[in-house]
C-alpha positions as CSV (number, residue, x, y, z in Angstrom):
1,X,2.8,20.6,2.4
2,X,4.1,17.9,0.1
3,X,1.7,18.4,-3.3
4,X,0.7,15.4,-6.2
5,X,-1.1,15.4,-9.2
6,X,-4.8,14.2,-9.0
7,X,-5.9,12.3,-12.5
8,X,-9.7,12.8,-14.0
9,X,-10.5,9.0,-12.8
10,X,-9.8,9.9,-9.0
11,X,-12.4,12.5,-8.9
12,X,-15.9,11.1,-8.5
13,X,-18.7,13.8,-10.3
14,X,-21.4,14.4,-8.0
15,X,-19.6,12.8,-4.5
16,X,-17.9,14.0,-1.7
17,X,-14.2,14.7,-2.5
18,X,-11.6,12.2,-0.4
19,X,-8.8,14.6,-0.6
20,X,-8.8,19.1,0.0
21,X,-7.9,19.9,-4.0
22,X,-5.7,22.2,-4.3
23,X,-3.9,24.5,-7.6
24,X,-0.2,24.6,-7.8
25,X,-0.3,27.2,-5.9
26,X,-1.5,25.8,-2.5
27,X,-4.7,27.3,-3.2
28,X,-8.2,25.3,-2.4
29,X,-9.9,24.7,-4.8
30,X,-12.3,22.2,-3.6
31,X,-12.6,21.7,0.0
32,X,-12.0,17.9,1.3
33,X,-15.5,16.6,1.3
34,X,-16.5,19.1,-0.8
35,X,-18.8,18.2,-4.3
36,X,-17.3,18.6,-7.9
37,X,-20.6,19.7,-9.6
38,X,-20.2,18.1,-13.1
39,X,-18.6,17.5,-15.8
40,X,-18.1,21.5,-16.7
41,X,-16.8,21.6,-13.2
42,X,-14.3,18.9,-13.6
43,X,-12.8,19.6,-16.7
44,X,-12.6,23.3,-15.2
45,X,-10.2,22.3,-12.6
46,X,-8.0,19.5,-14.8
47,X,-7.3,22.3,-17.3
48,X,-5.5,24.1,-14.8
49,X,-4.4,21.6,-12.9
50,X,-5.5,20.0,-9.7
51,X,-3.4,18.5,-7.1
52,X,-4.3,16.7,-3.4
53,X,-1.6,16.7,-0.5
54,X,0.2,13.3,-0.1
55,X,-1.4,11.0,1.9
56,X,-1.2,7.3,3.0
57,X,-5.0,7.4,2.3
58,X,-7.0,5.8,-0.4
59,X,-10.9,6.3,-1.6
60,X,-13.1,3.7,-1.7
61,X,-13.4,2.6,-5.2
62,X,-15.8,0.4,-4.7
63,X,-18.2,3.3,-3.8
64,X,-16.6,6.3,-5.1
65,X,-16.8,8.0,-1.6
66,X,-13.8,8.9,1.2
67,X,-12.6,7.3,4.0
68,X,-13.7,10.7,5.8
69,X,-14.8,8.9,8.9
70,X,-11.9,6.2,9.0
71,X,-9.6,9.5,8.7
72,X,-11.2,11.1,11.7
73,X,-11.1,7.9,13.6
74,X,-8.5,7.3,16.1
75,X,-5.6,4.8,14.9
76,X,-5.7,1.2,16.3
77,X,-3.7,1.8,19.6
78,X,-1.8,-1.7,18.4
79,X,0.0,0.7,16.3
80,X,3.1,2.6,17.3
81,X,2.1,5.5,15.1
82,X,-0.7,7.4,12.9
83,X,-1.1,7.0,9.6
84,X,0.4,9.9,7.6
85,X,2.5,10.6,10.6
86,X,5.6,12.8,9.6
87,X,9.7,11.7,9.6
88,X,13.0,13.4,9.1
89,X,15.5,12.3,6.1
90,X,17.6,10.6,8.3
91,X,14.6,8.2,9.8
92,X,14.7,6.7,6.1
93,X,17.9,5.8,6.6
94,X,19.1,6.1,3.1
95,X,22.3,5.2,1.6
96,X,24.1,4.0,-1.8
97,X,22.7,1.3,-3.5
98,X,19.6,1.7,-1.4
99,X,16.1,1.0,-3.0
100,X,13.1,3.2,-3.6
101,X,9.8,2.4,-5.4
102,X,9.5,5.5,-8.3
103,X,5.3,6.1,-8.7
104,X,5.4,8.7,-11.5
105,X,2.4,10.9,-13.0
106,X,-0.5,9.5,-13.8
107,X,-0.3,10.3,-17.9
108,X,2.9,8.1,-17.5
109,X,0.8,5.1,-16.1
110,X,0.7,3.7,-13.0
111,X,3.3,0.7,-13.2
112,X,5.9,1.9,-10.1
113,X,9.6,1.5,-10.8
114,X,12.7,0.3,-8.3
115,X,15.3,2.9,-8.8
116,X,18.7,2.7,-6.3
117,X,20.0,5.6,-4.9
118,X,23.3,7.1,-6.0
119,X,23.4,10.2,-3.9
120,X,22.2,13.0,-2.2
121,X,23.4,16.6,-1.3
122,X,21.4,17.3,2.2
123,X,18.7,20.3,1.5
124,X,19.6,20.2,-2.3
125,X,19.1,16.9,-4.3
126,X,18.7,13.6,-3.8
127,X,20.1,11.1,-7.1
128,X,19.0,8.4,-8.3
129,X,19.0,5.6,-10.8
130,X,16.8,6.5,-14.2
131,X,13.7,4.6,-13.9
132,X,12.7,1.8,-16.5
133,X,9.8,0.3,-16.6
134,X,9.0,-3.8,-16.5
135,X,9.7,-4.1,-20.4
136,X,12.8,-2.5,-19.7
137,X,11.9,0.5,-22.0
138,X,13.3,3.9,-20.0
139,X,10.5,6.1,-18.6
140,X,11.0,9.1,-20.3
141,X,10.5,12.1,-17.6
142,X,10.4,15.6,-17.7
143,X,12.0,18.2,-15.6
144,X,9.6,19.7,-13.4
145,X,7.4,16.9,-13.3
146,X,6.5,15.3,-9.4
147,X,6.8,12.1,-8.6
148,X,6.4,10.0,-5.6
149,X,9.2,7.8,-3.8
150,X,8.3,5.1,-1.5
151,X,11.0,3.4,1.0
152,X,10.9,0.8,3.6
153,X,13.2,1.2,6.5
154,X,13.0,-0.9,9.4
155,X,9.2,-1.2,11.3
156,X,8.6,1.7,9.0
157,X,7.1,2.5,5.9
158,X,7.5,6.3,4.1
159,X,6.7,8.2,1.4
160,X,7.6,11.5,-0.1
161,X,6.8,13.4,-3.4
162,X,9.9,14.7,-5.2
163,X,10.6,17.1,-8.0
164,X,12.7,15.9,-11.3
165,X,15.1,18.8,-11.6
166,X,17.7,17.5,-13.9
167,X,17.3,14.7,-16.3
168,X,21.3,13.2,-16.7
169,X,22.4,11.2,-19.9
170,X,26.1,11.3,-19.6
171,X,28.3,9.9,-18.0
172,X,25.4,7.5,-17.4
173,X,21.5,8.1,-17.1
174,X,20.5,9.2,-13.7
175,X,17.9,11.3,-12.3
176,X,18.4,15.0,-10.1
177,X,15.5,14.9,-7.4
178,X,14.7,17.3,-5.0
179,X,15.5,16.8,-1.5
180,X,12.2,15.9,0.0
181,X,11.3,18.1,2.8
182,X,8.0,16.7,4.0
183,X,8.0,12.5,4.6
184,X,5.2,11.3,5.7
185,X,5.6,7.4,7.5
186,X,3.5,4.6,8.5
187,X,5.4,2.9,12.1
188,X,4.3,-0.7,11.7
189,X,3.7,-2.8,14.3
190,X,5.9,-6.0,15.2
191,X,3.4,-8.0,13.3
192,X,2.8,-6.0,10.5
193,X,-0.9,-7.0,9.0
194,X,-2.1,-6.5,5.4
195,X,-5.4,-6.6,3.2
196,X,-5.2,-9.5,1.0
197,X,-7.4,-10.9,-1.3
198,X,-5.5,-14.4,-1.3
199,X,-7.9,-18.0,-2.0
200,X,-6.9,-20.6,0.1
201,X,-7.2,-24.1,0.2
202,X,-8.2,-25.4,3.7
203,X,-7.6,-28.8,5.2
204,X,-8.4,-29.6,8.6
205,X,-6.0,-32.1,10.7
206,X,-8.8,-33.7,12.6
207,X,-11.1,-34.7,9.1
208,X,-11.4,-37.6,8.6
209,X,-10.7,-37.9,4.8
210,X,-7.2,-36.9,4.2
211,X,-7.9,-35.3,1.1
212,X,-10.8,-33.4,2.0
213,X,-10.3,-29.3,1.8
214,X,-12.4,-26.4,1.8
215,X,-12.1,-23.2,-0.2
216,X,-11.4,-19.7,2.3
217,X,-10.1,-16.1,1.4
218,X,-7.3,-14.7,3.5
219,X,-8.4,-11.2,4.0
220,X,-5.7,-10.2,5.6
221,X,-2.3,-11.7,6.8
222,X,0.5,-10.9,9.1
223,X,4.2,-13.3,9.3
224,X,2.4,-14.3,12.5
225,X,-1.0,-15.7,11.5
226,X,-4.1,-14.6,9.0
227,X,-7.8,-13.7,9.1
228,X,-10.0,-16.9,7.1
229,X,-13.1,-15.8,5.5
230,X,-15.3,-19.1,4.5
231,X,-18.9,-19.9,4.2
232,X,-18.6,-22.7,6.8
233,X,-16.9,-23.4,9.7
234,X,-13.5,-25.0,9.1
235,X,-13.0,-26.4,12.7
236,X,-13.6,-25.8,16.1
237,X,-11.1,-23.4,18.4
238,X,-8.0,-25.1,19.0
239,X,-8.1,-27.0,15.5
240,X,-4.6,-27.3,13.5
241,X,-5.7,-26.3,9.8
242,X,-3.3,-26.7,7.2
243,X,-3.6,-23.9,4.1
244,X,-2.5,-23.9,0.9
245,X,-2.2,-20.7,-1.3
246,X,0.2,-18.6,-3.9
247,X,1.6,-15.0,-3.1
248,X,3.2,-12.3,-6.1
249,X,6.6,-11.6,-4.7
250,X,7.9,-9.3,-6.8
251,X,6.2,-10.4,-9.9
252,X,7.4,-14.5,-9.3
253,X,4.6,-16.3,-7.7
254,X,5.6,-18.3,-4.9
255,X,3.5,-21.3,-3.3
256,X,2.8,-21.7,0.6
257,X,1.9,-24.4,2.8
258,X,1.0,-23.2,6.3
259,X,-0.2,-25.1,10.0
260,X,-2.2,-22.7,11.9
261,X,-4.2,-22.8,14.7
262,X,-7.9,-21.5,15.5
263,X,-7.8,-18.8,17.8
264,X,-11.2,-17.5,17.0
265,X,-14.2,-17.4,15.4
266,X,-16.3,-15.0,14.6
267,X,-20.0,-14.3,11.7
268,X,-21.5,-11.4,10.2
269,X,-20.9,-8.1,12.2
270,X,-19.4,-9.2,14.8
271,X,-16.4,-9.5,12.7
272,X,-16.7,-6.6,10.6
273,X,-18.0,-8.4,7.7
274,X,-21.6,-7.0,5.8
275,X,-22.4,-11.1,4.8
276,X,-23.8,-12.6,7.4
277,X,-23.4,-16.2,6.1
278,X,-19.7,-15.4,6.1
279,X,-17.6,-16.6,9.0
280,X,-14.1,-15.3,10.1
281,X,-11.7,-17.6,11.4
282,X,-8.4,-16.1,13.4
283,X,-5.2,-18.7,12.7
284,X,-1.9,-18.0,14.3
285,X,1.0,-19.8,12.4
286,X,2.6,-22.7,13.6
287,X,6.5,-23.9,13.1
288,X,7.1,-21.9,10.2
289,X,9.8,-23.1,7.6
290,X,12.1,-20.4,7.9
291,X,12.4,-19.9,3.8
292,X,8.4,-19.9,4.1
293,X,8.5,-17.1,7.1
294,X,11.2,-14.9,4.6
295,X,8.6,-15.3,1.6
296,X,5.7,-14.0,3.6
297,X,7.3,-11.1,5.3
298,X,9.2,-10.1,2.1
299,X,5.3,-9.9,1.0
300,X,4.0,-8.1,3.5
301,X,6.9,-5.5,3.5
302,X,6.2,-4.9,-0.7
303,X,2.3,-4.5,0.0
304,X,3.1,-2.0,3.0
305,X,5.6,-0.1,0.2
306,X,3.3,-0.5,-2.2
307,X,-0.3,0.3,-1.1
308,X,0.6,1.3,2.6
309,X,-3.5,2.1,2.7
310,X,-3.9,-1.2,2.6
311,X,-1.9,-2.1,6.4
312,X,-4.5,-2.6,9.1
């Protein structure tokens, strides 16, 4: 069992808890789904620390509540694997020079870093590059402290918490880690889809005003096409809809101009949506520039690193 720190905000007073808490022991302390009482409570378990078991999963923070039944749910049978599903070392496929996302505690923030791999001795320690943050200020960690290391290999996505055993200043600043022994994976499938939360501007090829476009969210997006959320229908099945709309690839925005096509249309339940004055539109992409196809999957591969709870 692979162990990470849980901070005060993460812990909802009064609500069911996402995550089993545990002490650094492995002991329970609060059983998944289980109620922190109040504050007394609370502050009970931070002072001794309280830690949850890495997990691709993420609470609802809209409603301060789990994903209990979207846990216990079986996986989308498009996907190759379950979330959470675990890997060996060598299905990360890591080498020299290659690059891991660094999540450190949460009193250090929650800005993740790039570090590059140096080294590892199998079963012993992994080495790595030491960590600094956007400002380029070093972040200044502790031995013994855990972090979290995401990597993105292939169709897969994988995470694994780590140890800091040895902060190194000479010959150069590097990090000791411990050699993970639990990795836990996410096997995407060919098309890998995301959340998003992306506005678009829509035009339709068969308008008859040339300039006319209509505002949609992409709420989620694949290299291969995207879900359109919009208060209105943007065109029938079969309809060539051209969308406009920026994406944050690694912290440069880029701007893309897309042809899809309507597959489908769908309102209100029947597409998983609680507005019912909301309809969904399903657009598959249509010849791609290939420099446009390389932005959006180099997109979708950073959200998948970066919040793999968010891959649907």
């Amino acid at each position: 069992m692979s162990l990470i720190p849980v901070a005060r905000n993460d812990i909802a007073i009064g609500k069911p808890s996402p995550w089993q808490l545990y002490d650094q022991e492995h002991k329970v302390l609060v059983a998944q789904g289980g109620i922190v009482r109040d504050k007394d409570h609370l502050d009970s378990l931070l002072a001794n620390g309280v830690y949850r078991e890495l997990s691709w999963e993420a609470p609802d923070d809209k409603n301060g509540g789990s994903n209990l039944a979207a846990a216990k749910s079986p996986p989308d049978q498009t996907k190759a694997n379950e979330l959470g599903a675990q890997f060996t070392f060598d299905d990360v496929k890591l080498k020299t020079e290659s690059r891991l996302q660094l999540e450190p505690p949460k009193q250090l923030g929650s800005e993740r870093i790039m570090v590059k791999v140096i080294g590892y001795l199998r079963g012993v320690s992994l080495l790595v590059t030491a960590p600094a943050m956007s400002n380029g200020v070093r972040l200044q960690l502790m031995e013994g402290e855990q972090v979290v290391m995401r990597s993105f290999s292939g169709q897969n996505a994988f995470a694994f918490a780590c140890t800091v055993v040895r902060s190194c200043k000479l010959p150069y600043e590097y990090l000791h880690l411990s050699f993970p022994n639990v990795i836990q994976g996410v096997m995407i499938r060919k098309s890998a889809r995301v959340k998003t939360d992306i506005i678009a501007a829509v035009q339709n090829s068969n308008s008859r005003n040339a300039e006319e476009q209509a505002p949609a969210l992409i709420s989620d997006l694949s290299a291969n096409g995207a879900a359109l959320d919009a208060k209105r229908p943007l065109g029938k099945k079969g309809d060539i809809l051209n969308l406009a709309f920026r994406v944050n690839l690694h912290k440069i925005d880029a701007f893309l101009s897309i042809n899809g096509v309507i597959r489908a249309m769908h309102s209100g339940e029947a597409a998983d949506i609680s507005d019912p004055e909301i309809i969904r539109h399903g657009v598959e992409f249509q010849s791609m520039q290939p420099n446009d196809m390389i932005i959006l999957q180099s997109m979708i591969y950073q959200q998948i690193i970066e919040s793999p709870h968010h891959v649907v």
